[in-house]
NUFI-637585 format. One record per residue (C-alpha): residue number from 0; x, y, z. Coordinates in nm, 2 decimals. Example, Ala and Ser with C-alpha at 12.3 -4.5 7.8 and 13.67 -1.06 7.14 Angstrom:
2
+-----+--------+--------+--------+
|   n |      x |      y |      z |
+-----+--------+--------+--------+
|   0 |   1.23 |  -0.45 |   0.78 |
|   1 |   1.37 |  -0.11 |   0.71 |
+-----+--------+--------+--------+
***
This chain:
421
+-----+--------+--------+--------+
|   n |      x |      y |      z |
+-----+--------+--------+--------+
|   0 |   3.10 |   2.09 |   1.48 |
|   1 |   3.25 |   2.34 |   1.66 |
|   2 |   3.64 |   2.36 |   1.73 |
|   3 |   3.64 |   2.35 |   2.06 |
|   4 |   3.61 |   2.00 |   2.21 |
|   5 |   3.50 |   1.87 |   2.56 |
|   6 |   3.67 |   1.53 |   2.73 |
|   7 |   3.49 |   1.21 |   2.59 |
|   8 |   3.37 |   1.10 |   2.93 |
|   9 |   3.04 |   0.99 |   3.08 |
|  10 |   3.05 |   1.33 |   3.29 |
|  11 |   3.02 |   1.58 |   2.95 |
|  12 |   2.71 |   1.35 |   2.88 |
|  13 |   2.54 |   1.44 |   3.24 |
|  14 |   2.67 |   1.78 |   3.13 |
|  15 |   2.42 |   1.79 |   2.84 |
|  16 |   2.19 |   1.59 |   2.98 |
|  17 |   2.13 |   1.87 |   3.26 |
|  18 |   2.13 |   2.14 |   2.95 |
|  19 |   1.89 |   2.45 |   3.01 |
|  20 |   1.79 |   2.40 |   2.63 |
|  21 |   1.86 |   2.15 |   2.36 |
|  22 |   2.06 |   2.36 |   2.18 |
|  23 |   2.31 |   2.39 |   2.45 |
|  24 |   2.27 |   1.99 |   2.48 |
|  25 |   2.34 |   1.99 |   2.09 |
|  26 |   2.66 |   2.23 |   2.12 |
|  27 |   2.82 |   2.01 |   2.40 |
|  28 |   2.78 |   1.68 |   2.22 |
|  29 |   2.90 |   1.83 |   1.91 |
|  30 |   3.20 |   1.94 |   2.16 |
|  31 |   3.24 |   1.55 |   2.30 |
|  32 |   3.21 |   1.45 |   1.92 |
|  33 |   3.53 |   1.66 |   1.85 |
|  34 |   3.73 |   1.55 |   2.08 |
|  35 |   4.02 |   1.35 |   1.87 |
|  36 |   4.06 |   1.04 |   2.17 |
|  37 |   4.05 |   0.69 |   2.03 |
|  38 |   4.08 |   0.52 |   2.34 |
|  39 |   3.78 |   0.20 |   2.42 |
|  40 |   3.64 |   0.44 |   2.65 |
|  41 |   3.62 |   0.77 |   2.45 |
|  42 |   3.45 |   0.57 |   2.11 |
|  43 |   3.17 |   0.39 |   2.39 |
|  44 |   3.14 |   0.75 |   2.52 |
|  45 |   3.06 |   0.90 |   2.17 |
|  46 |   2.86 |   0.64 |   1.99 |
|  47 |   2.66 |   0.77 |   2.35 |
|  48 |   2.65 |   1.14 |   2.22 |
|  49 |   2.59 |   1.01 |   1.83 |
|  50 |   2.24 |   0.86 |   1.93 |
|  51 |   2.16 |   1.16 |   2.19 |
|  52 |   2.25 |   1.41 |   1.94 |
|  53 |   2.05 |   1.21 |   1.68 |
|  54 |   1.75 |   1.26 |   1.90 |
|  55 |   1.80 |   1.60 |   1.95 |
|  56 |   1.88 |   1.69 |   1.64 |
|  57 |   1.49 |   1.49 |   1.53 |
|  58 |   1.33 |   1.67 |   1.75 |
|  59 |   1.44 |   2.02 |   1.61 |
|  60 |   1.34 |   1.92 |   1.26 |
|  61 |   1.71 |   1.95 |   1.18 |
|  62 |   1.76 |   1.74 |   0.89 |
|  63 |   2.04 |   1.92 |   0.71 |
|  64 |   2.20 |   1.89 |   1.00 |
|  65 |   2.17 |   1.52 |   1.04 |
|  66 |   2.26 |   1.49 |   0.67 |
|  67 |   2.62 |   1.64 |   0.76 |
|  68 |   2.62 |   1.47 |   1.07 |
|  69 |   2.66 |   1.17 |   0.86 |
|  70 |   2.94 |   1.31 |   0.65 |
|  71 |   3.09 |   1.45 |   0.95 |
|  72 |   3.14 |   1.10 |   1.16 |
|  73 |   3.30 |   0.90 |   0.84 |
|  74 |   3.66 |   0.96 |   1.01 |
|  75 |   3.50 |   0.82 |   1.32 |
|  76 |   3.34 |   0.54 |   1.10 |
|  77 |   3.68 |   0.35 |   1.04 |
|  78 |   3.79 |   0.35 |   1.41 |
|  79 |   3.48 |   0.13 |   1.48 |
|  80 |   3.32 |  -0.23 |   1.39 |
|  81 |   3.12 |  -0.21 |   1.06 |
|  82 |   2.85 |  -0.40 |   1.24 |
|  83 |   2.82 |  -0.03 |   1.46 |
|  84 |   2.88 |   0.17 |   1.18 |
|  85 |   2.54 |   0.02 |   0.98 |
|  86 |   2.33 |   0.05 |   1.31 |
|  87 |   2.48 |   0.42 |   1.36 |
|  88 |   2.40 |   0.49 |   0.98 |
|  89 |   2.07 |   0.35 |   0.97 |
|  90 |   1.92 |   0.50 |   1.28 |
|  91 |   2.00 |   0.86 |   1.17 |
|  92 |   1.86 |   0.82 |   0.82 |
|  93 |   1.56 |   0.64 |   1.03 |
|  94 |   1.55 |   0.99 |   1.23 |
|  95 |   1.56 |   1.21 |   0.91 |
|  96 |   1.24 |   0.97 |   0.78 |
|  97 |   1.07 |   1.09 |   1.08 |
|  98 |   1.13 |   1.48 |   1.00 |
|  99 |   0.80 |   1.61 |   0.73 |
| 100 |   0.92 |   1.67 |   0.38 |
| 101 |   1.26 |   1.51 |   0.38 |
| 102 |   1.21 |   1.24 |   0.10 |
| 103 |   1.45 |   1.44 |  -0.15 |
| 104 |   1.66 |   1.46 |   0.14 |
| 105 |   1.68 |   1.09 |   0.20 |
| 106 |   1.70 |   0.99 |  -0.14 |
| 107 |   2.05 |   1.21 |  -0.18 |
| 108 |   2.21 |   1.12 |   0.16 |
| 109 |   2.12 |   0.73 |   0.06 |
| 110 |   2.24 |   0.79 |  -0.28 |
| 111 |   2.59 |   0.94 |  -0.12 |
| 112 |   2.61 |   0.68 |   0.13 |
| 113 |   2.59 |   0.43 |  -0.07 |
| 114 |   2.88 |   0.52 |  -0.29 |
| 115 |   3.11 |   0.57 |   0.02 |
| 116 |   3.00 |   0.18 |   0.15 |
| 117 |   3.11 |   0.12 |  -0.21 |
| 118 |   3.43 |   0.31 |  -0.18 |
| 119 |   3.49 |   0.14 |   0.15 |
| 120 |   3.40 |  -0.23 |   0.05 |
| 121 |   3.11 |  -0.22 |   0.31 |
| 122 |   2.88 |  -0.46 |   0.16 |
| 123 |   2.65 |  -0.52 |   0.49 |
| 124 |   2.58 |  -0.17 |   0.46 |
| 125 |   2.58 |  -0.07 |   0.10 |
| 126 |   2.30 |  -0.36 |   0.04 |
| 127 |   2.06 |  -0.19 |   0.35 |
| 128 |   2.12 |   0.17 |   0.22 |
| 129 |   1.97 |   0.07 |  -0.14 |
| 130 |   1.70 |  -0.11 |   0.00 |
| 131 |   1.61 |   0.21 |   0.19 |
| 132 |   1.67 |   0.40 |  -0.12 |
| 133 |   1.44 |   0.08 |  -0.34 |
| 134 |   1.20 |   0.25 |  -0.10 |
| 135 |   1.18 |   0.58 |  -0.10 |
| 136 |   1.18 |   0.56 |  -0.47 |
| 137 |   0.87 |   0.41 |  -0.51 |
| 138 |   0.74 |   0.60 |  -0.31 |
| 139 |   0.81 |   0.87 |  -0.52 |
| 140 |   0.70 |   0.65 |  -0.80 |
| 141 |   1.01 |   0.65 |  -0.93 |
| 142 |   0.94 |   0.28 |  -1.04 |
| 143 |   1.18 |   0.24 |  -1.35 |
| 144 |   1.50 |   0.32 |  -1.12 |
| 145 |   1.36 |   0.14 |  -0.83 |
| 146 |   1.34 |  -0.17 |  -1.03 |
| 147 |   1.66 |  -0.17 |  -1.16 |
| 148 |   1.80 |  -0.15 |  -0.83 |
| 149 |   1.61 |  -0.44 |  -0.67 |
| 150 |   1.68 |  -0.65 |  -0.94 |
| 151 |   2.06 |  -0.59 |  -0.92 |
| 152 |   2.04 |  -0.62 |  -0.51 |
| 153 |   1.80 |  -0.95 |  -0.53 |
| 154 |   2.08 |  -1.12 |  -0.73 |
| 155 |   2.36 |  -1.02 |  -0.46 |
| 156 |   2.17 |  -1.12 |  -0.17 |
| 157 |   2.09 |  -1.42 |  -0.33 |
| 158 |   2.43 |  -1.51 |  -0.39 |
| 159 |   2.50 |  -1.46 |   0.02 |
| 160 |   2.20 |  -1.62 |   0.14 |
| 161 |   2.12 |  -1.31 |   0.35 |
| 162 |   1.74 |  -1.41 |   0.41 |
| 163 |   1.61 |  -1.16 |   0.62 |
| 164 |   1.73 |  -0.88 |   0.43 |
| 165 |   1.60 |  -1.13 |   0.08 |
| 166 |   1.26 |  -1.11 |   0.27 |
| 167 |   1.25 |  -0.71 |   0.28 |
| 168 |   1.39 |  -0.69 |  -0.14 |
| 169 |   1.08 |  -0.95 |  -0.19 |
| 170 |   0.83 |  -0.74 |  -0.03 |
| 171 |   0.99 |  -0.42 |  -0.16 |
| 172 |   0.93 |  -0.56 |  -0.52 |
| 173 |   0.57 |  -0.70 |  -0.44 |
| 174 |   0.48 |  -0.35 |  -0.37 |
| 175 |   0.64 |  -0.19 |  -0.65 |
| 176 |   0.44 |  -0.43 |  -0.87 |
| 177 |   0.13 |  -0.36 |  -0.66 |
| 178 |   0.17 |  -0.01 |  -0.72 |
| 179 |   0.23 |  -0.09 |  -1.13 |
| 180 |  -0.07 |  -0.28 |  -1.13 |
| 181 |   0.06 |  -0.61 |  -1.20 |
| 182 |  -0.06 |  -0.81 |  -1.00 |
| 183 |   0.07 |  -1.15 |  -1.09 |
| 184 |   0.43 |  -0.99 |  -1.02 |
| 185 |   0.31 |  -0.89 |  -0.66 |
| 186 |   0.20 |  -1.21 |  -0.57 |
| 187 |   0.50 |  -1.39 |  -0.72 |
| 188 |   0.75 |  -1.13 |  -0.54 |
| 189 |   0.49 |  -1.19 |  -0.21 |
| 190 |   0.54 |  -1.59 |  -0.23 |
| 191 |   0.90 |  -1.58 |  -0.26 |
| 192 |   0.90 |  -1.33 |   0.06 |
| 193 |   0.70 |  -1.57 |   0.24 |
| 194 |   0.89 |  -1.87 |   0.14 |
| 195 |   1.21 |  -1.72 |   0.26 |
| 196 |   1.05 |  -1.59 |   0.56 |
| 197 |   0.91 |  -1.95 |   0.64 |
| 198 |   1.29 |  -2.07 |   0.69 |
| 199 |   1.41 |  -1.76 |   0.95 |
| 200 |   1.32 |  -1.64 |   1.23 |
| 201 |   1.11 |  -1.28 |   1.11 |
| 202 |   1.01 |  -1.01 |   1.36 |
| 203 |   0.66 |  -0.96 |   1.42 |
| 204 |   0.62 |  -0.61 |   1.25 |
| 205 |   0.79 |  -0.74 |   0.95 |
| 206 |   0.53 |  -1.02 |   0.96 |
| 207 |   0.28 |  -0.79 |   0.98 |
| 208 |   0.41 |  -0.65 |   0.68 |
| 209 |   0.37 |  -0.96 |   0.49 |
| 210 |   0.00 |  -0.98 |   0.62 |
| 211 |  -0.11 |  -0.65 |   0.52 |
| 212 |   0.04 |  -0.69 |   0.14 |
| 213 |  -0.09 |  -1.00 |   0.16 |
| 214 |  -0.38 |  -0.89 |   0.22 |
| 215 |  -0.38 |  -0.60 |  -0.03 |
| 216 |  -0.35 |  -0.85 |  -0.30 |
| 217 |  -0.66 |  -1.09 |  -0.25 |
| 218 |  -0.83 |  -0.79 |  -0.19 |
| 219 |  -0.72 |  -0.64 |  -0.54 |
| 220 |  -0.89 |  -1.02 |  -0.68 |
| 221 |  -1.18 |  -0.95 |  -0.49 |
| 222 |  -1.11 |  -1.21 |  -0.25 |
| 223 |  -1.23 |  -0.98 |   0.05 |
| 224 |  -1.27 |  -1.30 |   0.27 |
| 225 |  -0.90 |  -1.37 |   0.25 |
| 226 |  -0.83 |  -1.04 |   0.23 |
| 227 |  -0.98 |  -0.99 |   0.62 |
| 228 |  -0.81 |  -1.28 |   0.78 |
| 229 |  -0.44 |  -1.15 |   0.64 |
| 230 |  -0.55 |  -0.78 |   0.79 |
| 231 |  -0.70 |  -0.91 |   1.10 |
| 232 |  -0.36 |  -1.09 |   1.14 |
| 233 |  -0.14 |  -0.73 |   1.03 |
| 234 |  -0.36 |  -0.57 |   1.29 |
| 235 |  -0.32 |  -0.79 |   1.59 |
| 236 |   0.08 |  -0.78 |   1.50 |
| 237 |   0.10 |  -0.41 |   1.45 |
| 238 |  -0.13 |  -0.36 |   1.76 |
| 239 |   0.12 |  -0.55 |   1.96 |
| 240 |   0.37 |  -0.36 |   1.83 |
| 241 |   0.21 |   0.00 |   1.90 |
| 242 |   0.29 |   0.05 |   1.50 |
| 243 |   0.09 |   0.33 |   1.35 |
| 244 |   0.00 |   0.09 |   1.07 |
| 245 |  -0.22 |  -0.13 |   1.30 |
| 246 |  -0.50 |   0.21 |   1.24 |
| 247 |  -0.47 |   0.12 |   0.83 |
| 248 |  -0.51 |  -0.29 |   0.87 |
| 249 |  -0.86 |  -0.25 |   1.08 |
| 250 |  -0.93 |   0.05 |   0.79 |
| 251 |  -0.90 |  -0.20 |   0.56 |
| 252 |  -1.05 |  -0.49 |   0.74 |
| 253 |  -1.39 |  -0.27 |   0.74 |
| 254 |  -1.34 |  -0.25 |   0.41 |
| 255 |  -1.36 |  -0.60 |   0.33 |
| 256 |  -1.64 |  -0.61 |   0.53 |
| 257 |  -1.85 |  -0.33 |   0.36 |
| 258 |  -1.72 |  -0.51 |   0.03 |
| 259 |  -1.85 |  -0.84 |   0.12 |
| 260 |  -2.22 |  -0.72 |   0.26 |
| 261 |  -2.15 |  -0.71 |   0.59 |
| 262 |  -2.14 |  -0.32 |   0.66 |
| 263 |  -2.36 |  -0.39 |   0.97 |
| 264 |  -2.04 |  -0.55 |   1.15 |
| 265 |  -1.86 |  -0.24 |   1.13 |
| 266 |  -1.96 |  -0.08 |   1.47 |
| 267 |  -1.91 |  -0.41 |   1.67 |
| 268 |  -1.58 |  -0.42 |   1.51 |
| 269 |  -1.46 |  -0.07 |   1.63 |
| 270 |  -1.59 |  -0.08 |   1.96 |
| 271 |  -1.48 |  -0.40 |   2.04 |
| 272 |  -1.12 |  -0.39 |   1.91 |
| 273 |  -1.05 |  -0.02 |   1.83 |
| 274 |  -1.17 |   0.27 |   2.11 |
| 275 |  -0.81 |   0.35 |   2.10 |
| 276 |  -0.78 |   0.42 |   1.77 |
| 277 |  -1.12 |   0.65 |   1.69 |
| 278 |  -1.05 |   0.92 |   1.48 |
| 279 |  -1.17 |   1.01 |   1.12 |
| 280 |  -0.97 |   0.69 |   0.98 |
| 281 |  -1.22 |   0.48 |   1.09 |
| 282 |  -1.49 |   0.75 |   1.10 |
| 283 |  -1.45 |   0.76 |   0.75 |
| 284 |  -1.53 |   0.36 |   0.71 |
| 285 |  -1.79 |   0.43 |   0.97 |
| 286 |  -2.02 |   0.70 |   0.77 |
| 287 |  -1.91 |   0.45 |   0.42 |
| 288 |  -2.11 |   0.18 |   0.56 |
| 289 |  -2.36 |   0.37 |   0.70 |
| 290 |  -2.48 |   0.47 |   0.32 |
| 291 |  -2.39 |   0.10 |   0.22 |
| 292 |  -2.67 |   0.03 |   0.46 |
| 293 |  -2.90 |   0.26 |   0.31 |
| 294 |  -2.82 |   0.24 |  -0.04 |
| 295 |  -2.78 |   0.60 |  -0.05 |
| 296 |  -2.56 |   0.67 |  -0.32 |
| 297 |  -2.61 |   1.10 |  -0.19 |
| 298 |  -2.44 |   0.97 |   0.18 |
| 299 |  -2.14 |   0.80 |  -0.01 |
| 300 |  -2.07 |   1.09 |  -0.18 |
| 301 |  -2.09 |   1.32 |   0.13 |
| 302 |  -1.89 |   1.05 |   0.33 |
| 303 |  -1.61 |   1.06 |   0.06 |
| 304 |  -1.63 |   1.46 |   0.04 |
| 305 |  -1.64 |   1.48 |   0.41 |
| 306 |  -1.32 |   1.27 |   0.46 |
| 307 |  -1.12 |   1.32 |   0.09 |
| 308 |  -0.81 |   1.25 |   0.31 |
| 309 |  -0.92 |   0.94 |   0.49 |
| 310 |  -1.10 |   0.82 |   0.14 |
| 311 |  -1.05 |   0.92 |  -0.18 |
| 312 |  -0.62 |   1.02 |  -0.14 |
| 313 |  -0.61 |   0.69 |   0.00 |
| 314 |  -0.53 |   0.47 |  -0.32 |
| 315 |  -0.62 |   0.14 |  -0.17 |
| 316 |  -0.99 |   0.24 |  -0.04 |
| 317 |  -1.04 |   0.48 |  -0.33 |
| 318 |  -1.04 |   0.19 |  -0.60 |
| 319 |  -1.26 |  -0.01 |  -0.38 |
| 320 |  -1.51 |   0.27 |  -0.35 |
| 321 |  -1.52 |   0.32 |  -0.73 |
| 322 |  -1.63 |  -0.03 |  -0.78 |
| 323 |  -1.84 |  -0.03 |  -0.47 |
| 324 |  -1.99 |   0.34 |  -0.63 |
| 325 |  -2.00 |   0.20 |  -0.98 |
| 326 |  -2.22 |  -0.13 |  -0.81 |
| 327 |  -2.45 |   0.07 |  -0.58 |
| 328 |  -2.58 |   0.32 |  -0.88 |
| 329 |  -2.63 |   0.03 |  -1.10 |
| 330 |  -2.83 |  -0.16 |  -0.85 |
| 331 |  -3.02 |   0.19 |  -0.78 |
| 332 |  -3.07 |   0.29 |  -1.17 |
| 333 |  -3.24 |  -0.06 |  -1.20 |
| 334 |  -3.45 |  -0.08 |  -0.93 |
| 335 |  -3.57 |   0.29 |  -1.06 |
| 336 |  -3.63 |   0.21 |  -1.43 |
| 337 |  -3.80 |  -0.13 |  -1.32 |
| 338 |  -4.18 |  -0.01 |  -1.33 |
| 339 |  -4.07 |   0.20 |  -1.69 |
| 340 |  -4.10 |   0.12 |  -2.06 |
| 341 |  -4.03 |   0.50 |  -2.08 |
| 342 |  -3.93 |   0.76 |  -1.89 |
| 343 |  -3.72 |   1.12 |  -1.87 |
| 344 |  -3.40 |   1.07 |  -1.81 |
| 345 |  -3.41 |   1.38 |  -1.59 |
| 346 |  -3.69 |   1.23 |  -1.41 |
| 347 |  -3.46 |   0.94 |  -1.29 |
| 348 |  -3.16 |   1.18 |  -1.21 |
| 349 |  -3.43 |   1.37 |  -0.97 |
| 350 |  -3.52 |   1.07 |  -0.81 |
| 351 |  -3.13 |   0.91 |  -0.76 |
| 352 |  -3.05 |   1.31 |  -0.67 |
| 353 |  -2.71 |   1.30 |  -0.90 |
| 354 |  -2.65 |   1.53 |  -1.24 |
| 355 |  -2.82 |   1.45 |  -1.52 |
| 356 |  -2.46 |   1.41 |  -1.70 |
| 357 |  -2.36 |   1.14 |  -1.48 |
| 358 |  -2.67 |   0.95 |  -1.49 |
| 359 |  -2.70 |   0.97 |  -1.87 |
| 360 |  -2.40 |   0.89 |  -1.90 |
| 361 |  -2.40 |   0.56 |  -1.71 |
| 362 |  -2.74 |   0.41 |  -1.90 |
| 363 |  -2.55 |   0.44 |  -2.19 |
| 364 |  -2.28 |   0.20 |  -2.04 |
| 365 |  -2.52 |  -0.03 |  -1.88 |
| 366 |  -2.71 |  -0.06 |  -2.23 |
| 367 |  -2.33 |  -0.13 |  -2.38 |
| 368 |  -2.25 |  -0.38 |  -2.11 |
| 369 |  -2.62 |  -0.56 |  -2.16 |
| 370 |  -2.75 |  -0.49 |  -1.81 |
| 371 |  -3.07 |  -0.46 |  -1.95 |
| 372 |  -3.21 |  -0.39 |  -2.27 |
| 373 |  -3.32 |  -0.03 |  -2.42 |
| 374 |  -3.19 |   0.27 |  -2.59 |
| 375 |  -3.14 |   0.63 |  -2.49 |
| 376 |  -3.33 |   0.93 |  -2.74 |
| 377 |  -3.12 |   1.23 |  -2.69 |
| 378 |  -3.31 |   1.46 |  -2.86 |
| 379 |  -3.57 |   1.44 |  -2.57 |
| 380 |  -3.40 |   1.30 |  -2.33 |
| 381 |  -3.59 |   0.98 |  -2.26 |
| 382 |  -3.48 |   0.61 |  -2.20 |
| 383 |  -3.64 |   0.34 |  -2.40 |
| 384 |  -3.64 |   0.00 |  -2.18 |
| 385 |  -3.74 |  -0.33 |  -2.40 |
| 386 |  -3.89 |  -0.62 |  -2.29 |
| 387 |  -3.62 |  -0.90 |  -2.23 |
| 388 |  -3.70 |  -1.13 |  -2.53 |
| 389 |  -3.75 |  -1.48 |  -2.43 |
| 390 |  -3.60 |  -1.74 |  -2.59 |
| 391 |  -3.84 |  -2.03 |  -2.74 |
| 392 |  -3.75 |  -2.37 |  -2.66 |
| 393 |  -3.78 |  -2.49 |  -2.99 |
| 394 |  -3.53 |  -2.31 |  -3.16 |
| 395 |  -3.24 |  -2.49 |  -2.95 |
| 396 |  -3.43 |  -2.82 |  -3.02 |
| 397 |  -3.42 |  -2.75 |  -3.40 |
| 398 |  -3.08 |  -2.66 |  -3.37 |
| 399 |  -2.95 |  -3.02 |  -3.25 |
| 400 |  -3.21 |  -3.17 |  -3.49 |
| 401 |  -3.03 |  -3.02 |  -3.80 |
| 402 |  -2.71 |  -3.11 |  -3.63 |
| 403 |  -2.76 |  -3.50 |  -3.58 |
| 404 |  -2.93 |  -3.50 |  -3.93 |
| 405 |  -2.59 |  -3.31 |  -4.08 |
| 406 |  -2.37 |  -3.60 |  -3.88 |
| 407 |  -2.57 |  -3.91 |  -4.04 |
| 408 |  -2.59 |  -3.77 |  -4.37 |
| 409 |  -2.20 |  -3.75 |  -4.34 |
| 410 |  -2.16 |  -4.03 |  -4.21 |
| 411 |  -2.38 |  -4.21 |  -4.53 |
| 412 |  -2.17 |  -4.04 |  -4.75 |
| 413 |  -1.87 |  -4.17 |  -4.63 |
| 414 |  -2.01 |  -4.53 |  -4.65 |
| 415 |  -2.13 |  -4.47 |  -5.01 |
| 416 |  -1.77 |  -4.35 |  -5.09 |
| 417 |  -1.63 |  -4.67 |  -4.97 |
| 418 |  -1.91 |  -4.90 |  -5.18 |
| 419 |  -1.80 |  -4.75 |  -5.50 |
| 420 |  -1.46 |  -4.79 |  -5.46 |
+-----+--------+--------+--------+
***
C-alpha cells in the first residue's frame, strides 16, 4: 500500500471505477484501503474495494501481490465479524487458484493462514484453510501430509457436527484414496460423504462432485453402466451450473460407452447434448470410438498421439484405454493366428501393422495367461499354436467311480472295526 490514503467513501470507489487503466484503479483502492477510519460506513466501503481490488489484482496475474494483500488486511481483519473475514480470506485465495502456476503459492499462503486463524482462535476459518490446503496437496501428490491432515480435521468436524464442511473432508479423502489406488477406502470415504450429504441441504455443484467420484469409482470396478448414470447426473449438474467440469463428466460418459460396446452412441450423444462444448476433449473420445468401431488398433494409436493431452495425460481415460488397448490386440492377435498351426511372427506384426517387439512380446503373455495354447521359437521367430485338447468324458466318470468305491470301502472298514470289538 501506498502511504497516502483516499476518504473511505462510495465516491473514491466511482473514482476507480472510472480509472483510465487498472493500475490506476489498483493504486486508488490501495489508497481507500489505507485510510485508518473505523466507522460502519468506512469498513462497508472497504470490504467494497477488498473484492474490486481482488479482481483487479486476478486479472493482472498478480499473485504475489494478493499473497501480501492477505497479510496486509490482518489489522483490518479484527475490526470485522469472523464470518466476513472467512469469506474475504477465501475468495482471494479462490482468485490466486485462478492465476497459472500458483500451487506453491497457495500451499504457503494456506500454510501461513492457517497458523494465524490458530493464533487468533478462528476455528471456522482455520478448519476451511486446511481443507483448501488437504487439496492442493494431493494434487501435488503430496498424499502422506495430506492424509495426516484430513484425518486430524475429520475428527474436529466430527466433534462439531459441521456437515457440510464433513461432506467436503469425505470427498477430499475419497479422492486421495482414488488417487492411491485403494479403492475400497474411496468408496468408504464416498459413502460417508453421501450419507452426511443425505441429512443437509448440499449445493448442486457440490452434488455434482459426489456424482462424478462416484462415478469414477464404479468405473474403476468396471461397472461402466453405473458409472454413466452418476456422470450423466455430474453433467446435467455442472451444465446447470456453467462449471468447466460438466466438459470432463460427458468425456467420461463416452467413455463408458466405448467401454461397454456402444461406441456407435457417441455422435448422437455429442450432438444432442454437447454442440457447446466441441473442442478436442470430446474430439478425442470421438476419433477413440471411431477405431473402436473399426477394430483398428493403428487408429487408436494415432487417436491417442493425436490428442496426448486430451488422452493419454489424462489419468482417468489413460487406464481405461490401456485395458481397452490391451483387449482390442488380444481379440485382433486371435482372430489373425486362427487359420495358423504355424506362422512368422513377423508375418502377424505386418498384418496387425505394430513392431515386432510389441507383438512378440504380447503372445508370450497370452500363452502365460492360457488364451490359447502354443509356444513361441525364438530362434526363427515363429509361433507354434496347438490344438486345444479335448477332454474325454470318461476320465471325469472314472474319477467319481474310484471316489464312491474309496467311500464304501471306508465305510466297510469302519463296520468291520466295530464287529471285532
Amino acid at each position: 500500500m501506498t502511504s497516502s490514503y483516499l476518504p473511505a467513501t462510495s465516491a473514491s470507489l466511482d473514482l476507480a471505477s472510472e480509472a483510465k487503466n487498472r493500475h490506476e484503479a489498483i493504486t486508488i483502492l490501495y489508497q481507500v484501503l489505507n485510510n485508518p477510519a473505523a466507522s460502519s460506513e468506512a469498513l462497508q466501503v472497504k470490504e467494497q474495494a477488498i473484492a474490486k481490488l481482488t479482481e483487479l489484482l486476478k486479472e493482472e496475474n498478480r499473485g504475489d501481490d494478493l499473497h501480501s494483500l492477505l497479510t496486509t488486511l490482518r489489522p483490518f481483519f479484527s475490526l470485522i465479524p469472523k464470518s466476513k473475514t472467512a469469506k474475504i480470506v477465501r475468495g482471494i485465495i479462490d482468485s490466486i487458484s485462478k492465476i497459472p502456476n500458483t500451487t506453491s503459492l497457495q500451499i504457503s499462503l494456506c500454510k501461513e493462514m492457517i497458523d494465524w486463524a490458530r493464533s487468533e482462535k478462528r476455528t471456522f476459518l482455520r478448519q476451511r484453510v486446511e481443507a483448501r490446503l488437504a487439496a492442493l496437496l494431493t494434487d501435488c501428490k503430496e498424499y502422506s501430509e495430506a492424509l495426516t491432515i484430513l484425518s486430524g480435521l475429520v475428527k474436529e468436524v466430527r466433534r462439531l457436527d459441521d456437515k457440510l464442511l464433513l461432506v467436503d473432508i469425505h470427498l477430499l479423502e475419497s479422492k486421495l484414496h482414488f488417487s492411491l489406488r485403494n479403492i475400497l477406502k474411496a468408496k468408504a470415504a464416498l459413502t460417508s460423504a453421501r450419507t452426511t450429504a443425505n441429512a443437509i441441504y448440499v449445493p448442486p455443484g457440490q452434488q455434482g462432485t459426489i456424482d462424478l467420484q462416484s462415478g469414477l469409482i464404479y468405473a474403476e470396478e468396471k461397472d461402466y453402466k453405473t458409472a454413466y448414470s452418476y456422470f450423466f447426473e455430474a453433467f446435467e449438474a455442472f451444465n446447470a451450473l456453467d462449471d468447466s467440469r460438466a466438459v470432463y463428466s460427458l468425456k467420461y460418459m463416452l467413455l463408458c460407452k466405448i467401454m461397454v460396446n456402444q461406441g456407435d452412441d457417441v455422435a448422437g450423444i455429442i450432438s444432442s447434448k454437447a454442440l457447446k462444448f466441441l473442442g478436442p476433449e470430446l474430439d478425442a473420445m470421438k476419433a477413440v470410438a471411431d477405431a473402436y468401431a473399426k477394430r483398428s488398433l493403428k487408429l487408436l494409436e494415432t487417436a491417442r498421439q493425436d490428442f496426448k493431452v486430451q488422452l493419454d495425460e489424462d489419468l482417468i481415460v489413460h487406464r481405461h484405454l490401456s485395458s481397452l488397448y490391451d483387449t482390442l490386440l488380444e481379440q485382433n492377435l486371435c482372430r489373425l493366428i486362427e487359420p495358423f498351426s504355424r506362422v512368422e511372427i513377423g508375418h502377424i506384426a505386418s498384418l496387425i501393422e505394430l513392431p515386432l517387439e510389441h507383438v512378440e512380446k504380447k503372445l508370450s503373455q497370452m500363452i502365460l495367461d492360457k488364451k490359447f495354447a502354443g509356444t513361441l521359437d525364438q530362434g526363427v521367430g515363429c509361433l507354434t499354436i496347438f490344438e486345444d485338447p479335448k477332454t474325454d468324458a470318461i476320465f471325469p466318470a472314472t474319477l467319481d467311480t474310484v471316489q464312491n468305491t474309496g467311500k464304501v470301502v471306508d465305510s466297510l472298514f469302519v463296520r468291520s472295526v466295530k464287529i471285532m470289538a
